[in-house]
C-alpha positions in Angstrom: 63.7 133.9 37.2 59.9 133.8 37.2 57.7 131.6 34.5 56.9 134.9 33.0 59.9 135.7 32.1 60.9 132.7 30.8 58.3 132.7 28.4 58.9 136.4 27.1 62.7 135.0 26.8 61.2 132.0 24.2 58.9 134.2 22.6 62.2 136.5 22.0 64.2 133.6 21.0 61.7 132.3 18.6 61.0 135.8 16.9 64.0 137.7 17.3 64.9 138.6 13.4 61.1 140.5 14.0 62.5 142.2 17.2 65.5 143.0 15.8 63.9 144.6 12.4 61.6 146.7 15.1 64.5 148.2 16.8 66.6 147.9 13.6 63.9 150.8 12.5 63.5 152.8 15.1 67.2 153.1 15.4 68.2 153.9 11.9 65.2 157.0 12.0 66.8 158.0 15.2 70.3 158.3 13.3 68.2 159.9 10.3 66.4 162.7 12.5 69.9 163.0 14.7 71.7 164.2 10.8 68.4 166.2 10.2 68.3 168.0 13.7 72.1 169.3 13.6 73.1 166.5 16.2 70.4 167.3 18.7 70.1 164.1 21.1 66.8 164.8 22.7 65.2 166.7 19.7 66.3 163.4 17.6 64.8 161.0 20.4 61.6 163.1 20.8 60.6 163.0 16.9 61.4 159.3 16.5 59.1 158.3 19.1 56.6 160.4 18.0 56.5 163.3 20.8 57.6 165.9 18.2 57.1 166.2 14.1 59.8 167.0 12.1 59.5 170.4 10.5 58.6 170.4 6.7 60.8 172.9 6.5 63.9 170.9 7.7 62.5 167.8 5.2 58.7 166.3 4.5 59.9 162.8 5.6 58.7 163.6 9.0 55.6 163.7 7.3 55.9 159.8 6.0 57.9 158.7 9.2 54.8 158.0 11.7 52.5 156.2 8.8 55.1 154.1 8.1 56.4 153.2 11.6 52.4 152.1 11.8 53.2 149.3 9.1 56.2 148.3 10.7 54.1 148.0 14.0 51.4 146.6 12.7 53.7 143.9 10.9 56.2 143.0 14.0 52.7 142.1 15.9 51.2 140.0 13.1 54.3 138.3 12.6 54.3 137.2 16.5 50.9 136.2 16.3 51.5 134.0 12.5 54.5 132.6 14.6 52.8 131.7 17.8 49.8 130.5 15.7 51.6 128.1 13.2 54.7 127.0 16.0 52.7 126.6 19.1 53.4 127.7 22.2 55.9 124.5 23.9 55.0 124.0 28.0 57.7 121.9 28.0 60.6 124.2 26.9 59.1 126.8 29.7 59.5 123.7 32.3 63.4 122.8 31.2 64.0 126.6 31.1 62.4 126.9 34.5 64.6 124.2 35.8 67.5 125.5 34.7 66.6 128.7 36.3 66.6 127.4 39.9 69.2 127.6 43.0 69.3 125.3 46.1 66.4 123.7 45.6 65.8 119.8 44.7 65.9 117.5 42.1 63.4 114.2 42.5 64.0 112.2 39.7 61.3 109.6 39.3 58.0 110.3 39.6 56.9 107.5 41.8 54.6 107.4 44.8 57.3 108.4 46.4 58.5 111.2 44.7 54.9 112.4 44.7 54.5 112.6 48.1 58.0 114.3 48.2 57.4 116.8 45.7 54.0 117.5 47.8 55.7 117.9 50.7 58.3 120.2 49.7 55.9 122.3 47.5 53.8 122.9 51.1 57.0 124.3 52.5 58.0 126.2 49.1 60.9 124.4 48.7 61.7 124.4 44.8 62.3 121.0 43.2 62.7 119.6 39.9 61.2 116.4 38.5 62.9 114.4 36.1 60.4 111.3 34.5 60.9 109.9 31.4 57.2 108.8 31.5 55.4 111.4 30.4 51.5 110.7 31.3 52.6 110.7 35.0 53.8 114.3 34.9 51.1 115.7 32.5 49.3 117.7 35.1 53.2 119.5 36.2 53.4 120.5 32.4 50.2 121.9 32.3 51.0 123.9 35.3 54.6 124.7 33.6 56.3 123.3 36.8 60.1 122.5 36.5 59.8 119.1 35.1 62.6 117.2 32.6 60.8 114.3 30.3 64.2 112.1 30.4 66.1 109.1 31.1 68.6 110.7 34.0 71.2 108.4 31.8 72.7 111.4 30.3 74.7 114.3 32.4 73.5 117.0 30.3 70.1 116.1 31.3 70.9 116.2 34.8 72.7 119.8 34.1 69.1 121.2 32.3 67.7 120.1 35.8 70.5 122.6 37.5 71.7 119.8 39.7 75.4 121.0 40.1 73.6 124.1 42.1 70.9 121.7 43.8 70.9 121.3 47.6 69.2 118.0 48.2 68.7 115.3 45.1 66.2 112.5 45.5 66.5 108.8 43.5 62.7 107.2 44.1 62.7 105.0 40.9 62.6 101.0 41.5 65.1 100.6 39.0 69.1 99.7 40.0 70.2 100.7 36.8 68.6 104.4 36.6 69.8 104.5 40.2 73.6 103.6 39.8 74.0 106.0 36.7 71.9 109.1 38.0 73.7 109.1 41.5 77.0 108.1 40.2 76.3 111.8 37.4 74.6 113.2 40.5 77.8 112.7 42.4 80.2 114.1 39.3 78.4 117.3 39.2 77.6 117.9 42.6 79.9 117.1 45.3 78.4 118.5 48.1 74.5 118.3 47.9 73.0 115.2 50.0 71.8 112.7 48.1 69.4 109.9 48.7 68.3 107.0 47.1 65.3 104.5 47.1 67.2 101.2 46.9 65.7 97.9 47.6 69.0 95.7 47.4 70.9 96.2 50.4 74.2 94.9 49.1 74.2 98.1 46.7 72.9 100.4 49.3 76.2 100.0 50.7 78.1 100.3 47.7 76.2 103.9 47.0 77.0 104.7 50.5 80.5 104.6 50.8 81.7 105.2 47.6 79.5 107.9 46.2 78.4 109.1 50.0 74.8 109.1 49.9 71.6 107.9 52.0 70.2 104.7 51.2 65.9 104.3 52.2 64.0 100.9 51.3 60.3 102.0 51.4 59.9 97.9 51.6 62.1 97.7 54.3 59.9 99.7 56.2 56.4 98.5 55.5 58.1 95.1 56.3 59.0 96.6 59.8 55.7 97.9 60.1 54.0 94.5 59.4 56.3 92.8 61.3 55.8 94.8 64.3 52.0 94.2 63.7 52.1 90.0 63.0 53.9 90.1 66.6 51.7 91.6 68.6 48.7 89.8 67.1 50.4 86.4 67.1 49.8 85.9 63.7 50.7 82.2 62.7 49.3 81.9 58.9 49.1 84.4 56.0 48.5 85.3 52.7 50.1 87.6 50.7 48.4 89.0 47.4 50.9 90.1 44.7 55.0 89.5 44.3 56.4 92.9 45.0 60.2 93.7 46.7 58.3 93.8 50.5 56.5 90.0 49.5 60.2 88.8 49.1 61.1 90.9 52.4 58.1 89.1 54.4 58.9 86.0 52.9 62.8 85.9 54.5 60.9 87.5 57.6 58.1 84.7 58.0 60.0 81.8 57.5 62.4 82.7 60.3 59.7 83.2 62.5 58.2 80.3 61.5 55.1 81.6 60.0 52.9 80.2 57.4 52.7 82.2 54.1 50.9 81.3 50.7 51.4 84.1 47.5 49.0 84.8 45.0 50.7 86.7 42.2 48.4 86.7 38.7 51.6 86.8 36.5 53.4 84.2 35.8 56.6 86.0 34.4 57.1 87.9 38.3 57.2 84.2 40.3 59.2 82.2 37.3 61.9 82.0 39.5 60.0 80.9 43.3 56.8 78.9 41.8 59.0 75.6 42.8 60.4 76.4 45.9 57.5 78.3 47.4 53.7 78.5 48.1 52.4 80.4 45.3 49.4 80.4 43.5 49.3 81.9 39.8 45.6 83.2 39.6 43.7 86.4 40.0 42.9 87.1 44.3 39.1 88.5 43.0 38.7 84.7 42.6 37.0 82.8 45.1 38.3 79.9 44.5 42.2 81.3 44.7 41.4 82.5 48.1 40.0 79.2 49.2 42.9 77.1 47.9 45.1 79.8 49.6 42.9 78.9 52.9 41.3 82.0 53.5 38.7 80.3 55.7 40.8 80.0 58.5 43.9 82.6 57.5 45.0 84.5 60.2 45.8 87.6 58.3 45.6 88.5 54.4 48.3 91.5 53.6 47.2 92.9 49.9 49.9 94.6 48.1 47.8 96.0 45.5 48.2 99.7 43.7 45.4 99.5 41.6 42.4 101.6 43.5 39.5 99.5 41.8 41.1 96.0 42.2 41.8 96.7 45.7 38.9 97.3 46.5 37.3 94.4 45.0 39.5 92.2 46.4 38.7 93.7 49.9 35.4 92.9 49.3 35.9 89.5 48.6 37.9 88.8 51.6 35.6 90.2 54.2 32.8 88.1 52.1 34.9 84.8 52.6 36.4 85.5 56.3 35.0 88.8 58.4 37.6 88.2 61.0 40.6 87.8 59.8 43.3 90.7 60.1 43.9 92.6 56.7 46.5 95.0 55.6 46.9 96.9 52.9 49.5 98.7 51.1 48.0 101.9 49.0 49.2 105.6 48.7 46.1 107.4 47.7 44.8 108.4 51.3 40.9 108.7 50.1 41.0 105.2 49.2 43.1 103.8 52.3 40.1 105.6 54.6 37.3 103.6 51.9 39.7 100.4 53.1 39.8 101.3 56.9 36.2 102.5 57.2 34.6 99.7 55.2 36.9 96.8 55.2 38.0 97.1 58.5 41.3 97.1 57.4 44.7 98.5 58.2 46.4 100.5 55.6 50.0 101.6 55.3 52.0 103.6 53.1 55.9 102.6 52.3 56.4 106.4 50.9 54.6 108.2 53.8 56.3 106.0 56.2 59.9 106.9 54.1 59.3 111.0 54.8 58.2 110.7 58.1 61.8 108.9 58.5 63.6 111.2 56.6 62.3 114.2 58.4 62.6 112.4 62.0 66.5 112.3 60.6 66.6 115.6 60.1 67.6 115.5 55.7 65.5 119.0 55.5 67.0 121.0 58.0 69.1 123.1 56.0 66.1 124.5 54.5 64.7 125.9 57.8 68.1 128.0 58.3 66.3 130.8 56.0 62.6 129.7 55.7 60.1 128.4 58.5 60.8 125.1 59.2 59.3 122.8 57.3 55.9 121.1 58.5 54.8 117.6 57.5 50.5 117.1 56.7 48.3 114.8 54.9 
């Protein structure tokens, strides 16, 4: 079912006692001029849509019938325009309605980089998806555009059913949250027993729980940046770092380095997110745009600085800082917006990766689309 008529089905749901007095009218007249015309069907059908005048002979209300059908008109159409003026046309309802409309297509719920770049991708190979995000700023620009998108907490199963999911093909959990992903897979599961399902999950100890019992695939975007930086520190012998802000990959790195025996200092600016490390490891509570947190972090001499930053501006001011204090040391960044990662590369000399991009480029290398291709063109991946 196409937006259109979606919104012709709302616009009948919201006026139908007007629609239903239009044809209310035209059928009683049609019963009227059917009595009149000695049971004549056609004769009937002609005068009450206006193709034929009743004779004056037979009665003089054919005379009144077409200038009062003209108020009747006249009055349906100013209702629907009174309505739609004082109620408002809702985007929203169109995008639940829209979602409910669909059929083997996909459901991303969480609107993170992640699901972003998912959505993207699928939309290039018109794959239908539906997003579900309680926040809704982040999905603004989708309900402008009247795209299938649910403003919810997936906590509840009839919200999952609005998204369709029970007729969904491929379901996708990118929200860093354990709780929203336990309950929306565990619904996800209930409704839908054969669609894949797969699940950004950071703790690996309930990755495996999700995988055997409720059969899904399990992805840590942080496990794979952690690879990827891994994979780098090696071949550059890196032997001292700093890392700049307390995310799930900083705790990844920090396992990582100290079994490989390299040196590590954090600077996180809040407090509240180191609590529970600020006695056991190097960490320095203080904004990285400071000079002075960078020096006490020993950026003089630091082999490589690895920024895991999302904020475009701060980013970048922090990468100017660094190559102020130290132009030779190594720097990687984590960012998903690919204009600012080539302003980081170009400038900054500086190696950017994305943990989302690197997730679909896996998930496609392990073949979780195919089943698309079996009646489209297979799908293509771009930035």
């Amino acid at each position: 079912m196409g937006k259109r008529l979606i919104k012709v089905g709302i616009l009948l749901k919201q006026n139908w006692y007007v629609f239903f007095i239009f044809l209310g009218w035209f059928f009683v007249n049609y019963v009227v001029f059917y009595a009149l015309t000695a049971r004549d069907h056609l004769e009937a059908l002609w005068i009450t849509f206006y193709f034929k005048t009743l004779p004056e002979s037979i009665s003089l209300y054919g005379n009144f019938y077409p200038i009062i059908s003209e108020f009747v008109i006249f009055g349906v159409i100013f209702s629907v325009i009174t309505t739609g003026f004082f109620r408002k046309y809702n985007p929203k309802q169109t995008c639940i309605n829209y979602a409910r409309s669909l059929k083997n297509h996909a459901v991303i719920i969480g609107y993170s980089h992640l699901g972003r770049r998912l959505r993207r991708f699928l939309y290039k190979n018109n794959i239908e998806c539906v997003i579900i995000e309680e926040n809704e700023n982040l999905v603004k620009h989708l309900i402008e555009l009247e795209s299938p998108v649910i403003i919810r907490k997936p906590y509840n199963i009839n919200i999952l059913k609005d998204a369709n999911i029970q007729a969904a093909k491929l379901v996708f959990t990118t929200k860093n949250d354990l709780e929203t992903l336990i309950v929306s897979t565990s619904l996800t599961r209930q409704l839908n027993t054969s669609c894949k399902i797969v699940c950004r999950c950071f703790d690996d100890s309930v990755a495996e729980i999700l995988e055997k019992k409720i059969r899904c695939k399990t992805i840590s975007t942080s496990k794979y940046a952690r690879d990827h930086i891994l994979n780098e520190v090696k071949k550059l012998n890196v032997k001292s770092t700093i890392i700049i802000g307390y995310t799930n990959l900083t705790i990844r790195l920090m396992f990582a380095f100290s079994s490989l025996g390299i040196k590590y200092t954090i600077i996180e600016k809040d407090k509240n997110k180191v609590l529970d490390i600020i006695d056991d490891q190097p960490v320095i509570v203080g904004d990285a745009k400071d000079k002075e947190n960078l020096r006490e972090a020993g950026i003089d001499d630091i082999d490589m600085v690895i920024a895991l930053i999302d904020v475009a501006d701060e980013i970048l001011l922090i990468a100017d800082i660094i190559r102020e204090l130290n132009q030779d040391c190594h720097l990687m960044c984590r960012f998903f917006h690919e204009e600012v990662g080539n302003v980081l590369e170009q400038h900054f000399n500086a190696k950017v990766i994305s943990q989302s991009k690197n997730a679909l480029k896996n998930l496609i290398k392990e073949g979780f689309f195919e089943f698309y291709s079996e009646h489209d063109n297979y799908y293509s991946f771009s930035d």
